[in-house]
Backbone atoms as SQL, in Angstrom:
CREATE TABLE atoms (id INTEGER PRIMARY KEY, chain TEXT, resi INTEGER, resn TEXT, atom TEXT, x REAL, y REAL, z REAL);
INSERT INTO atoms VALUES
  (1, 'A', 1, 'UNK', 'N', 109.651, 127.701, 74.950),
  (2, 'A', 1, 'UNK', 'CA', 108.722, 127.315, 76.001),
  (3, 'A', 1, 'UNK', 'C', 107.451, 126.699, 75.402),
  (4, 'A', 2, 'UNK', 'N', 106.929, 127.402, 74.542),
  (5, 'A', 2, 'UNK', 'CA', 105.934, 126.712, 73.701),
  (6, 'A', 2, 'UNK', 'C', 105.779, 125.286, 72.967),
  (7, 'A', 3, 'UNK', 'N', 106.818, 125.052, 72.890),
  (8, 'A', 3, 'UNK', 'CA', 106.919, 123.844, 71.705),
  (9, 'A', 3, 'UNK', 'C', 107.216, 123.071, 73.218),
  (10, 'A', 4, 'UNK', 'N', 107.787, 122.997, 74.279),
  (11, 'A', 4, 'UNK', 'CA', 107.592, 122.105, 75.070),
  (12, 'A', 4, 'UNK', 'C', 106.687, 122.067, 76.076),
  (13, 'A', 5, 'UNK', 'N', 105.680, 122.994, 75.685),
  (14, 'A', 5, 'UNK', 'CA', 103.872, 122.568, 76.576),
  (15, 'A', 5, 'UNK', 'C', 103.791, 121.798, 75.399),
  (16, 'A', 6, 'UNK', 'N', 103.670, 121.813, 73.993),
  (17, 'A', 6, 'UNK', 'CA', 103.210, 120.974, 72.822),
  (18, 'A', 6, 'UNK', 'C', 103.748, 119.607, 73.316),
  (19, 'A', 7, 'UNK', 'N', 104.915, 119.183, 73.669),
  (20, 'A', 7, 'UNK', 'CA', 105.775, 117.891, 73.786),
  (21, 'A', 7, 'UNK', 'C', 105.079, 117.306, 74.410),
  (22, 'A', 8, 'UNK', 'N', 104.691, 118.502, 75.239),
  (23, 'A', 8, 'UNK', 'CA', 104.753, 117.711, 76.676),
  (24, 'A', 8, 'UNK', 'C', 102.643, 116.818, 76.872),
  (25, 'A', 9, 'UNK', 'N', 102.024, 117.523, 75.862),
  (26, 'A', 9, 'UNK', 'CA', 100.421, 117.547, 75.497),
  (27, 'A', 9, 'UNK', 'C', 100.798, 116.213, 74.810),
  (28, 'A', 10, 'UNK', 'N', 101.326, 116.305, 73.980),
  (29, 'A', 10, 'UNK', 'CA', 101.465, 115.340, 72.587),
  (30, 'A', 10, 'UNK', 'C', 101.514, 114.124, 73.494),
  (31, 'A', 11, 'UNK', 'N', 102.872, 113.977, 73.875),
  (32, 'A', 11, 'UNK', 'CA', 103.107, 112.793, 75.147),
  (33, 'A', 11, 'UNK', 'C', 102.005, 112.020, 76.208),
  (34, 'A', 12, 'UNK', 'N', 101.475, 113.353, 76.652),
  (35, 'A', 12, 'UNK', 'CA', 100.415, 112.658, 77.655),
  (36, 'A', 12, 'UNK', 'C', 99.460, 112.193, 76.543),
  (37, 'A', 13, 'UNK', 'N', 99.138, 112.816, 75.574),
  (38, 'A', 13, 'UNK', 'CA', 98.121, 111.895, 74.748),
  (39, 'A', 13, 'UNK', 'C', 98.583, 110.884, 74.013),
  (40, 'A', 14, 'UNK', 'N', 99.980, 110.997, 73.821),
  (41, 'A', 14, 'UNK', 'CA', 100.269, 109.067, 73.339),
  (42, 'A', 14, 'UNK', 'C', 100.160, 108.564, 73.916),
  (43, 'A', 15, 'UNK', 'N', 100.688, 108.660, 75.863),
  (44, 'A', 15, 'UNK', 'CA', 100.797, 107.651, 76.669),
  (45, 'A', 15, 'UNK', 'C', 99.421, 107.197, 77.145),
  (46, 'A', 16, 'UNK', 'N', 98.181, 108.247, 77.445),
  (47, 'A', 16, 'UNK', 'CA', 96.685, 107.593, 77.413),
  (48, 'A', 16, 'UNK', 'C', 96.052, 107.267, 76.236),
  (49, 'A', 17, 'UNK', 'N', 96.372, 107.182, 74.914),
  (50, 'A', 17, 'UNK', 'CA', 96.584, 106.298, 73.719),
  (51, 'A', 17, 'UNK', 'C', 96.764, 104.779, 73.771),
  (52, 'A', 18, 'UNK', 'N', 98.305, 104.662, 74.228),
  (53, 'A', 18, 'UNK', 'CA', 99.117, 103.800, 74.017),
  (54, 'A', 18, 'UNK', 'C', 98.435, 103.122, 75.609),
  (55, 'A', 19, 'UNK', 'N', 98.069, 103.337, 76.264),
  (56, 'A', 19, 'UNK', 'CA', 97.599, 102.441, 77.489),
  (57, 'A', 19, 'UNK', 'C', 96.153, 101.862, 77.493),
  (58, 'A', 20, 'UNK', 'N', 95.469, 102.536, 76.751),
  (59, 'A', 20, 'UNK', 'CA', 94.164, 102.327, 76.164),
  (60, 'A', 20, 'UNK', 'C', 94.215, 101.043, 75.692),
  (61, 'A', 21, 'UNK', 'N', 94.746, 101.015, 74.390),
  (62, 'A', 21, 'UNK', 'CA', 95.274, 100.220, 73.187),
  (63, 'A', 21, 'UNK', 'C', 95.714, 98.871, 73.541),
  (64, 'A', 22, 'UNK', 'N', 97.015, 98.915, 74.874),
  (65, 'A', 22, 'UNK', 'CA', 97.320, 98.006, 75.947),
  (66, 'A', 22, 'UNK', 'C', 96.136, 97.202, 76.708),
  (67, 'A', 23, 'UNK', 'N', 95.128, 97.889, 77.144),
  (68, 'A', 23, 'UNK', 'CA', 94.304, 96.822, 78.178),
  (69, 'A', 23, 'UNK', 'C', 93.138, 96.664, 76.936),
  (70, 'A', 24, 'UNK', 'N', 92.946, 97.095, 76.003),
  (71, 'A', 24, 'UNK', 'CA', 92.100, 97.075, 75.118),
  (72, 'A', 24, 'UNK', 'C', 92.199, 95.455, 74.273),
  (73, 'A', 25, 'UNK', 'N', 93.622, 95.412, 73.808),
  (74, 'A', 25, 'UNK', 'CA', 94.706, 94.242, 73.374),
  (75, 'A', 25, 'UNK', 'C', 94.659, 93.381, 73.781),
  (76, 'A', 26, 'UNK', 'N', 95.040, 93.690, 75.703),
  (77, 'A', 26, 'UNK', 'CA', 95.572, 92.200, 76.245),
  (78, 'A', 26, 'UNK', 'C', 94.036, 91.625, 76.657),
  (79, 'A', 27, 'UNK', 'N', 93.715, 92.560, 77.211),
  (80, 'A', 27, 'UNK', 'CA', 91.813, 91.850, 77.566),
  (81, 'A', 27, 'UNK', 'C', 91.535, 91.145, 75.889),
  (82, 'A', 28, 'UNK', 'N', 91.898, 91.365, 75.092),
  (83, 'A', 28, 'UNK', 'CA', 91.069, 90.268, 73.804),
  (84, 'A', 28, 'UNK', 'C', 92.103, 89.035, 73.901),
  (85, 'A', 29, 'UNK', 'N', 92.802, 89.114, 74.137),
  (86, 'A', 29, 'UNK', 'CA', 93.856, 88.038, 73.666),
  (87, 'A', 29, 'UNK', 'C', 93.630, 87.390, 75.342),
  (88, 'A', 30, 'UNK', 'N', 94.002, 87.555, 76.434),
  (89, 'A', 30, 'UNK', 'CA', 93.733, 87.009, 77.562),
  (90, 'A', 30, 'UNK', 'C', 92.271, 86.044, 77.475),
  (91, 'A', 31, 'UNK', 'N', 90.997, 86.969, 77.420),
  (92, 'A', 31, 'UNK', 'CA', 89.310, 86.392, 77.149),
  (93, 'A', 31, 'UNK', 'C', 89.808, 85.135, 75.654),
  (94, 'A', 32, 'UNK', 'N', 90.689, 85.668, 75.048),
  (95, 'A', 32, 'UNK', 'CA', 90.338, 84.707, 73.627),
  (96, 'A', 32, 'UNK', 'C', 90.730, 82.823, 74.345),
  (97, 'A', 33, 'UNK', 'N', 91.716, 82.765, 75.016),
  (98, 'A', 33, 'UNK', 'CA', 92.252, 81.808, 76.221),
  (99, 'A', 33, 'UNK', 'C', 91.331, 81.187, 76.819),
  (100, 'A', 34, 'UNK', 'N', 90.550, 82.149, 77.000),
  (101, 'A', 34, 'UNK', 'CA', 89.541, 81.263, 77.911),
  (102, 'A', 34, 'UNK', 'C', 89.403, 81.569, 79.749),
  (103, 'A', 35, 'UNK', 'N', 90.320, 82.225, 80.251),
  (104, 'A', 35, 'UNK', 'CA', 90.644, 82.297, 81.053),
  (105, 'A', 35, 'UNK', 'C', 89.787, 83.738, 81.904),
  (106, 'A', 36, 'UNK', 'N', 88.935, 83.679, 82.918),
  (107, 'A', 36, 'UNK', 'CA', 88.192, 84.245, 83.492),
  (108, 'A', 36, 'UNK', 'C', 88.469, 85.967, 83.867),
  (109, 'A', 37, 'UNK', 'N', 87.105, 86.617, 83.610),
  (110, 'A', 37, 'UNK', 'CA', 87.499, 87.794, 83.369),
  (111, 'A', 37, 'UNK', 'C', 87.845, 88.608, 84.843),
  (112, 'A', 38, 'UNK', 'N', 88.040, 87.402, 85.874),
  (113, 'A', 38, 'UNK', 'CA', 88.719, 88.049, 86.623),
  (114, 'A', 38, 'UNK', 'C', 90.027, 88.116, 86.958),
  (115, 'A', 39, 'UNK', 'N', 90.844, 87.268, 86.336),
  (116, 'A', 39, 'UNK', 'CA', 91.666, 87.327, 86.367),
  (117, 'A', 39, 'UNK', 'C', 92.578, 88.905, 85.249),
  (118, 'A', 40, 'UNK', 'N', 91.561, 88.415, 84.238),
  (119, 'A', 40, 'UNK', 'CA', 91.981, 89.050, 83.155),
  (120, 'A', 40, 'UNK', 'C', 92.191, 91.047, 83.921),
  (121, 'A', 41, 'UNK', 'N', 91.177, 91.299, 84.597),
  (122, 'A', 41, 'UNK', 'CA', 91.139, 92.805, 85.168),
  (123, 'A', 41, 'UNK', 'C', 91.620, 92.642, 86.243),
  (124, 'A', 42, 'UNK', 'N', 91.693, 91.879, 87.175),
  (125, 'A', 42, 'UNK', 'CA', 92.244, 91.852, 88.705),
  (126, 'A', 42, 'UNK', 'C', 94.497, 92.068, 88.429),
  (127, 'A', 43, 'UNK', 'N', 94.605, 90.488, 87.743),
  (128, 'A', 43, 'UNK', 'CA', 95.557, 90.065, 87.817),
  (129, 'A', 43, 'UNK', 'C', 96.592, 90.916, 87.018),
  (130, 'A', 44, 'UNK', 'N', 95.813, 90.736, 85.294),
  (131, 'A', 44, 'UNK', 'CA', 97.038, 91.110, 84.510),
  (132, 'A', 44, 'UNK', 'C', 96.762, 92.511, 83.891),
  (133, 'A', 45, 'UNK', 'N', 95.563, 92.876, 83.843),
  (134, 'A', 45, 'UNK', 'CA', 95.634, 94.795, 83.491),
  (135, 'A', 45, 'UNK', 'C', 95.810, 95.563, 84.282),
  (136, 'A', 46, 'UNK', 'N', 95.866, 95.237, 85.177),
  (137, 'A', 46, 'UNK', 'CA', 95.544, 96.301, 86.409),
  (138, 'A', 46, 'UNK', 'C', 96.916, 96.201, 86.810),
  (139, 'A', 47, 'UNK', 'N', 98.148, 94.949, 87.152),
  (140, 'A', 47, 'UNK', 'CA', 99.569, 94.852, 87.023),
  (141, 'A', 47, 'UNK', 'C', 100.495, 95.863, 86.070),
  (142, 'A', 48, 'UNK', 'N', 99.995, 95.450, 84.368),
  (143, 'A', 48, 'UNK', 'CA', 100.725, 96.258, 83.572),
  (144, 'A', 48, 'UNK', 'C', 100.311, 97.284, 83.767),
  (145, 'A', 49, 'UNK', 'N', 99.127, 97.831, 83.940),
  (146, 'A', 49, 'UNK', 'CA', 98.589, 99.328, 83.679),
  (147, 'A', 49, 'UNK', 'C', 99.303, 99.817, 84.784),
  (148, 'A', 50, 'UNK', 'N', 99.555, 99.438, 85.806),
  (149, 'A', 50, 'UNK', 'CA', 100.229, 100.151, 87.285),
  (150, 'A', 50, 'UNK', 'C', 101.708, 100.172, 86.839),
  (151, 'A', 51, 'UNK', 'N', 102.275, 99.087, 85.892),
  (152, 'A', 51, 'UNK', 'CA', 103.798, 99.228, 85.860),
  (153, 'A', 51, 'UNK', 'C', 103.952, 99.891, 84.676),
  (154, 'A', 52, 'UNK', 'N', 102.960, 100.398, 83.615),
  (155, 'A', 52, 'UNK', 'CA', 103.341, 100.409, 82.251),
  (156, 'A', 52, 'UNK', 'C', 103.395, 101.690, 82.098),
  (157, 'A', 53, 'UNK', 'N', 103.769, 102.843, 82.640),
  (158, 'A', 53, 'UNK', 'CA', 104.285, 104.031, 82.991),
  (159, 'A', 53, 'UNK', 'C', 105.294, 104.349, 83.334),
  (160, 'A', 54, 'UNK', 'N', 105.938, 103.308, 84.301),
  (161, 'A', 54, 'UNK', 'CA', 107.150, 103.774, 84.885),
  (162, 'A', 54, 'UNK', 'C', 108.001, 102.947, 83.577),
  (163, 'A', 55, 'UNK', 'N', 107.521, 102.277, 83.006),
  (164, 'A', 55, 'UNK', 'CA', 108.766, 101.841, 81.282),
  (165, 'A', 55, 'UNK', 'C', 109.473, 103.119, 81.166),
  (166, 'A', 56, 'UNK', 'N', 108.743, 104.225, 80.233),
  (167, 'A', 56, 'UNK', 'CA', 109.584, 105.148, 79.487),
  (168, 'A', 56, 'UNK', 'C', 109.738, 105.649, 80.407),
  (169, 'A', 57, 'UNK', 'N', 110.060, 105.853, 82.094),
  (170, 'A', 57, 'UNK', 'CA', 110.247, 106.636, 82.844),
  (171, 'A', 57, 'UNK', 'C', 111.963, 106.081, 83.478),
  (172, 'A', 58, 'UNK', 'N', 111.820, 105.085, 83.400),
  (173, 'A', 58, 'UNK', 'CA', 112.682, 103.953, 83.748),
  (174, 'A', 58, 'UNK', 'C', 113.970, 103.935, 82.330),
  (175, 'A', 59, 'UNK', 'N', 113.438, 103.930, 80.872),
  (176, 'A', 59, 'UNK', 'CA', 114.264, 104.000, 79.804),
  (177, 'A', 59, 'UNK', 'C', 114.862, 105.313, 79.622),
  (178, 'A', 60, 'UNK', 'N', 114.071, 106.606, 80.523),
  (179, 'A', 60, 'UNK', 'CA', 114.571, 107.484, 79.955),
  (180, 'A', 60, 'UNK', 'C', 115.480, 107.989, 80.740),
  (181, 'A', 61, 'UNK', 'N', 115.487, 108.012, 81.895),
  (182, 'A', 61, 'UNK', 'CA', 116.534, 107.966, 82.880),
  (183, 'A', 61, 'UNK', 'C', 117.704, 107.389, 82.962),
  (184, 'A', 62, 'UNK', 'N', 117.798, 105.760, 82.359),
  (185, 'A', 62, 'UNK', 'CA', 118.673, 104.978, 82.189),
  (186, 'A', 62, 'UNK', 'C', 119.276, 105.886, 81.141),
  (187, 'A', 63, 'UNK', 'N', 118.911, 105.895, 80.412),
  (188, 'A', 63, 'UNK', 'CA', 119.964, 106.923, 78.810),
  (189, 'A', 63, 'UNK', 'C', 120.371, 107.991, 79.153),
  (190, 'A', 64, 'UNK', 'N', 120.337, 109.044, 80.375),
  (191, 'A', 64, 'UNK', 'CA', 120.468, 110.187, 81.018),
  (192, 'A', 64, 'UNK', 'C', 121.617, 109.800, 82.152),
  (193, 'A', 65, 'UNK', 'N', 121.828, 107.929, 82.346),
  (194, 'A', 65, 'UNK', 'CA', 123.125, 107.890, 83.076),
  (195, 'A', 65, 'UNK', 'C', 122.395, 107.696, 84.207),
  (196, 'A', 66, 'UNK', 'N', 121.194, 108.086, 84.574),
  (197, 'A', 66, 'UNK', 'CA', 121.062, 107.678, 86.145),
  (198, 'A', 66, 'UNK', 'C', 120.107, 106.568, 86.248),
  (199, 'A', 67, 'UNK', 'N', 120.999, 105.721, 86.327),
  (200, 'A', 67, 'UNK', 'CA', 120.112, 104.195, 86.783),
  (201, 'A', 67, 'UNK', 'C', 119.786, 104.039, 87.848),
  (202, 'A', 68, 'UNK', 'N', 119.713, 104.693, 89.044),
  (203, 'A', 68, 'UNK', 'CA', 119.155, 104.247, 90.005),
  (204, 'A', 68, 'UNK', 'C', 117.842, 104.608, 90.599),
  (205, 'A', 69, 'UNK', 'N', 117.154, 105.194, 89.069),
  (206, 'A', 69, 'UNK', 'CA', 115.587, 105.197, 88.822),
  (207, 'A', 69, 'UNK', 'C', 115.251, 104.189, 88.402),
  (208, 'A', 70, 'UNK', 'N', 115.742, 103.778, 87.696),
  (209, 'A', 70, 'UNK', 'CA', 115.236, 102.647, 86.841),
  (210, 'A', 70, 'UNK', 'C', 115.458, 101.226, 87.940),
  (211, 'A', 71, 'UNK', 'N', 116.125, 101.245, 88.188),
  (212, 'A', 71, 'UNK', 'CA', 116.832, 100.259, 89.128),
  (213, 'A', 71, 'UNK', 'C', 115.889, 100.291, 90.400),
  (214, 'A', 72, 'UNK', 'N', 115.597, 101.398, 91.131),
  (215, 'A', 72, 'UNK', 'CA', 114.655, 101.605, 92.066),
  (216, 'A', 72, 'UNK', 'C', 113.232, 100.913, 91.685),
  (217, 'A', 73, 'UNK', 'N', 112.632, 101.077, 90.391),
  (218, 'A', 73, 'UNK', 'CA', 111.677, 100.667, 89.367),
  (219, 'A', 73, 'UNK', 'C', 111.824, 99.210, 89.577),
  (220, 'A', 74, 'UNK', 'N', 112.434, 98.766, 89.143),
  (221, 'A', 74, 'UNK', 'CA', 112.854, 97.108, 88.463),
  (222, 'A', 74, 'UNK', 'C', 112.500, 96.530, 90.073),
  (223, 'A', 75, 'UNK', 'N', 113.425, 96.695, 91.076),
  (224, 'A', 75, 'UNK', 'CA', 113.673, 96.155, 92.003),
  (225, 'A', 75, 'UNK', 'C', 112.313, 96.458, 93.253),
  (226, 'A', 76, 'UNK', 'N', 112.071, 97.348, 93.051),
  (227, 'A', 76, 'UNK', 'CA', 111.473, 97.568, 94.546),
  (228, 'A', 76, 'UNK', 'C', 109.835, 97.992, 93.543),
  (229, 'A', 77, 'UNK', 'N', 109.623, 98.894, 93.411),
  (230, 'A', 77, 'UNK', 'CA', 108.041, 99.751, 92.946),
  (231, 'A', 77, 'UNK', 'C', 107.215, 98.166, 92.384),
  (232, 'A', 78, 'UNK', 'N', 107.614, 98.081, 90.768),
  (233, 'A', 78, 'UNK', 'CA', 107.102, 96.804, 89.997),
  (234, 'A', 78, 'UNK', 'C', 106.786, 95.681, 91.045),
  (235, 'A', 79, 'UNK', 'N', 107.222, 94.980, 91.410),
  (236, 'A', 79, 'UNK', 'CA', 107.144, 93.927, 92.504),
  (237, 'A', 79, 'UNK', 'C', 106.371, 94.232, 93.407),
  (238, 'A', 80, 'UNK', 'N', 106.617, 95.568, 94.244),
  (239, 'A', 80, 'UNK', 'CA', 105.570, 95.868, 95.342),
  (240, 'A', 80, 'UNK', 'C', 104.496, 95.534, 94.474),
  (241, 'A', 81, 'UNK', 'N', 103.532, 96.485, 93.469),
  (242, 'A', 81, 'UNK', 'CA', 102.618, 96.815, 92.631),
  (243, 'A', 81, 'UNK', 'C', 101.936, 95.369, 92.777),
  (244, 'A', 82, 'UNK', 'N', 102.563, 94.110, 92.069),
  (245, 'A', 82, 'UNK', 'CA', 102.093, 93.046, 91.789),
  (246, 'A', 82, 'UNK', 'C', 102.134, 92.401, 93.174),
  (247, 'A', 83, 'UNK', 'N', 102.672, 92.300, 94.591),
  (248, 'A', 83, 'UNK', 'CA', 102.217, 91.956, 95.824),
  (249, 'A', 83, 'UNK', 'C', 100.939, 92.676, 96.334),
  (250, 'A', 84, 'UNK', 'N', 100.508, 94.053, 96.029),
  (251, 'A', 84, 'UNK', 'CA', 99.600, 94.824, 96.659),
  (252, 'A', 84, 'UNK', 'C', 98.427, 93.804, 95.722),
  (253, 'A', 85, 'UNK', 'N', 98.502, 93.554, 94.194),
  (254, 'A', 85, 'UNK', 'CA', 96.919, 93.338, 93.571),
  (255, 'A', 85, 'UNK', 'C', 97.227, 91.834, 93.790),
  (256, 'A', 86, 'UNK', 'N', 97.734, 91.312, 94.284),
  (257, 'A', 86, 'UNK', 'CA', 97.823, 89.924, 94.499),
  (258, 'A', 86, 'UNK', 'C', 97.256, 89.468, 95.619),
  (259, 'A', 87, 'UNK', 'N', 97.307, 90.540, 96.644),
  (260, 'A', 87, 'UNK', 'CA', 97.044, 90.310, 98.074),
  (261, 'A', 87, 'UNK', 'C', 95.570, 90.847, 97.871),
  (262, 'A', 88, 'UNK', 'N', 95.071, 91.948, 97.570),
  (263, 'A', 88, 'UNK', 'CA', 94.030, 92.078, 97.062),
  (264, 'A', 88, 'UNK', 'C', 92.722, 91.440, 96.205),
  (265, 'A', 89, 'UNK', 'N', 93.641, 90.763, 95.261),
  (266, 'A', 89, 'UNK', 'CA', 92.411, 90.124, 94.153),
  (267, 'A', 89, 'UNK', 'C', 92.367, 88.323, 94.602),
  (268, 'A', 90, 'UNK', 'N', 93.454, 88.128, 95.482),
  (269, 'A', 90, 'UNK', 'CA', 93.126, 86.524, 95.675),
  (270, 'A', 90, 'UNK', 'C', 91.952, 86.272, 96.806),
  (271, 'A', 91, 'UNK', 'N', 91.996, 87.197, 97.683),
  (272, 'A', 91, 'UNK', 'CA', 90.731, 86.770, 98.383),
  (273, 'A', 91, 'UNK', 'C', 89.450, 87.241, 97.740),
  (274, 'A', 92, 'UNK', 'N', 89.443, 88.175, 96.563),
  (275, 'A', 92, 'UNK', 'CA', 87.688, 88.764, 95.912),
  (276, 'A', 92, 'UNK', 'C', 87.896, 87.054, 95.025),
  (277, 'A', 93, 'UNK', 'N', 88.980, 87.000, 94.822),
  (278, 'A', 93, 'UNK', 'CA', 88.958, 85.848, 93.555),
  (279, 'A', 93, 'UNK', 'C', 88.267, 84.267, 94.314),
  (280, 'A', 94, 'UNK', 'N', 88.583, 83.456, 96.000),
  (281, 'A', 94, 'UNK', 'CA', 88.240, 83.161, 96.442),
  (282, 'A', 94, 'UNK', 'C', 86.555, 83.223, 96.648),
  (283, 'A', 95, 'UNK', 'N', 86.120, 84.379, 97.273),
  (284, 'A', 95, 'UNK', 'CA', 84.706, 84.723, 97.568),
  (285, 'A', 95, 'UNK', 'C', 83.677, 84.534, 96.327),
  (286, 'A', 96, 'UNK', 'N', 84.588, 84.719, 95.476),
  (287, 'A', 96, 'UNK', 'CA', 83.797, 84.698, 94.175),
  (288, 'A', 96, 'UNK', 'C', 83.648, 83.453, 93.754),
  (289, 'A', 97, 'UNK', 'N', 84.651, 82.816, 93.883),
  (290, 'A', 97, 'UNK', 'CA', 84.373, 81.260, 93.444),
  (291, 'A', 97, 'UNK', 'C', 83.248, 80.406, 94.357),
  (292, 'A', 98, 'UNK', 'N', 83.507, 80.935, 95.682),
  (293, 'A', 98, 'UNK', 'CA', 82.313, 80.340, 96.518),
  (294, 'A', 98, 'UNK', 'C', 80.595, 80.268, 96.372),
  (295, 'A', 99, 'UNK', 'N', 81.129, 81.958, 96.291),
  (296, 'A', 99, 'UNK', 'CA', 79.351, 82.319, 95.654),
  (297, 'A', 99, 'UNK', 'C', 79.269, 81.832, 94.564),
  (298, 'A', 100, 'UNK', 'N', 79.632, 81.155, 93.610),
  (299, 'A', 100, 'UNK', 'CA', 79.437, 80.527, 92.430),
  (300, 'A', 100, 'UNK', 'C', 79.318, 79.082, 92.584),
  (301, 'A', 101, 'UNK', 'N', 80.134, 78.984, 93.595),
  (302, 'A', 101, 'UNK', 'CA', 79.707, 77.258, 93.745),
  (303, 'A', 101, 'UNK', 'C', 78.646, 76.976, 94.699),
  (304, 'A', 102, 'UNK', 'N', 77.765, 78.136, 95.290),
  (305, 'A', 102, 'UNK', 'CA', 76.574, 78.107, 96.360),
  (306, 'A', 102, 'UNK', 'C', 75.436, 78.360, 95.464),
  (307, 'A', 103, 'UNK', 'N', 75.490, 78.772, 94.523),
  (308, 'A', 103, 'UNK', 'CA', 74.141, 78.896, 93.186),
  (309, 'A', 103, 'UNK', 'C', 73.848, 77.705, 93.127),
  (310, 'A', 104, 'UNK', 'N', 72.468, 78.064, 93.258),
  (311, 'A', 104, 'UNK', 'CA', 71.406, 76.471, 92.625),
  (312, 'A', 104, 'UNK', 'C', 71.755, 76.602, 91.037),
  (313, 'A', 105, 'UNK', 'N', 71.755, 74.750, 90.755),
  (314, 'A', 105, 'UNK', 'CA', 72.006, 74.627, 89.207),
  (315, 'A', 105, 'UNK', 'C', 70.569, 75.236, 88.683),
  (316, 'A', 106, 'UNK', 'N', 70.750, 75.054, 87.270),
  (317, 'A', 106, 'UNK', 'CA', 70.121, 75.891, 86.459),
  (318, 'A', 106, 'UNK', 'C', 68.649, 74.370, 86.235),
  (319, 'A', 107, 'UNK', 'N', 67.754, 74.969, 86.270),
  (320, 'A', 107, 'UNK', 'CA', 66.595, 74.226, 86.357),
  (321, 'A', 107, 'UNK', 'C', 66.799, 73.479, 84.404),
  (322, 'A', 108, 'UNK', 'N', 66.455, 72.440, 84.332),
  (323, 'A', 108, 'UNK', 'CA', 66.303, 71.967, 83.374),
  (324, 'A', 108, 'UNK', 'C', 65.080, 72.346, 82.126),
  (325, 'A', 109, 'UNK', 'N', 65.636, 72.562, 80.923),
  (326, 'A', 109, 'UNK', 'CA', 64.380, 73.141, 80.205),
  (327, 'A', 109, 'UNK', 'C', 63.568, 72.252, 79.392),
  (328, 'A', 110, 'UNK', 'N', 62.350, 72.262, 79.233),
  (329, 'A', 110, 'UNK', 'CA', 61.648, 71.230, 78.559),
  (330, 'A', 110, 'UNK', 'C', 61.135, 71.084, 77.528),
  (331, 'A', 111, 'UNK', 'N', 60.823, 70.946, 76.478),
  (332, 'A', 111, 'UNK', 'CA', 59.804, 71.519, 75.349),
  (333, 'A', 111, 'UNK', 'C', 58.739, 70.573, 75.664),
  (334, 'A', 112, 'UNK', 'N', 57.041, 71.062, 75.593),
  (335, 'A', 112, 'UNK', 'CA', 56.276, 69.749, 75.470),
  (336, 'A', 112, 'UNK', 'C', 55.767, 70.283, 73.848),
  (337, 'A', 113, 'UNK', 'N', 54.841, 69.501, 73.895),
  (338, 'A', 113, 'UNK', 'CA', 54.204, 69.635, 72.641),
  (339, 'A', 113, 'UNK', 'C', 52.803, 70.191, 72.687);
């Protein structure tokens, strides 16, 4: 019984490790692109981080013979996940672009002498 509270400790601290490490990663490599940091937290961390749990939940089941966790996973959960932050982040992503294009430009700077 003991050694599997240990498993079971060990595990949850790889998997909030290993998810850390994940949005830690893809946020540098996404920002290195060029590509806006809203996308970067709306679109694609907040996607994997919602699906990137049910992986070893999904692999470990499959090897146990019952695929129709994993399969439930693949087909239906994952997909919902990425319709819910899609439907969500395209209209903040919209509003945001507006209020950015309603800012007065930036006053010109001068040096005199």
């Amino acid at each position: 019984m003991m050694i599997q509270i240990q498993i079971f400790f060990g595990g949850l601290a790889a998997l909030v490790a290993g998810a850390d490490l994940l949005v830690r990663g893809l946020s540098r490599l996404v920002l290195s692109f060029g590509i806006s940091q809203l996308v970067v937290v709306g679109l694609t961390i907040v996607a994997l981080d919602t699906s990137g749990p049910r992986l070893p939940v999904s692999f470990g089941t499959a090897m146990e013979g019952r695929t129709d966790i994993a399969t439930g996973n693949v087909i239906g959960s994952n997909p919902l996940d990425s319709w819910v932050m899609l439907s969500f982040m395209l209209p903040l992503a919209a509003v945001t672009l507006v209020l950015e294009m309603l800012q007065p430009a930036p006053r010109a700077v001068t040096c005199s002498p």
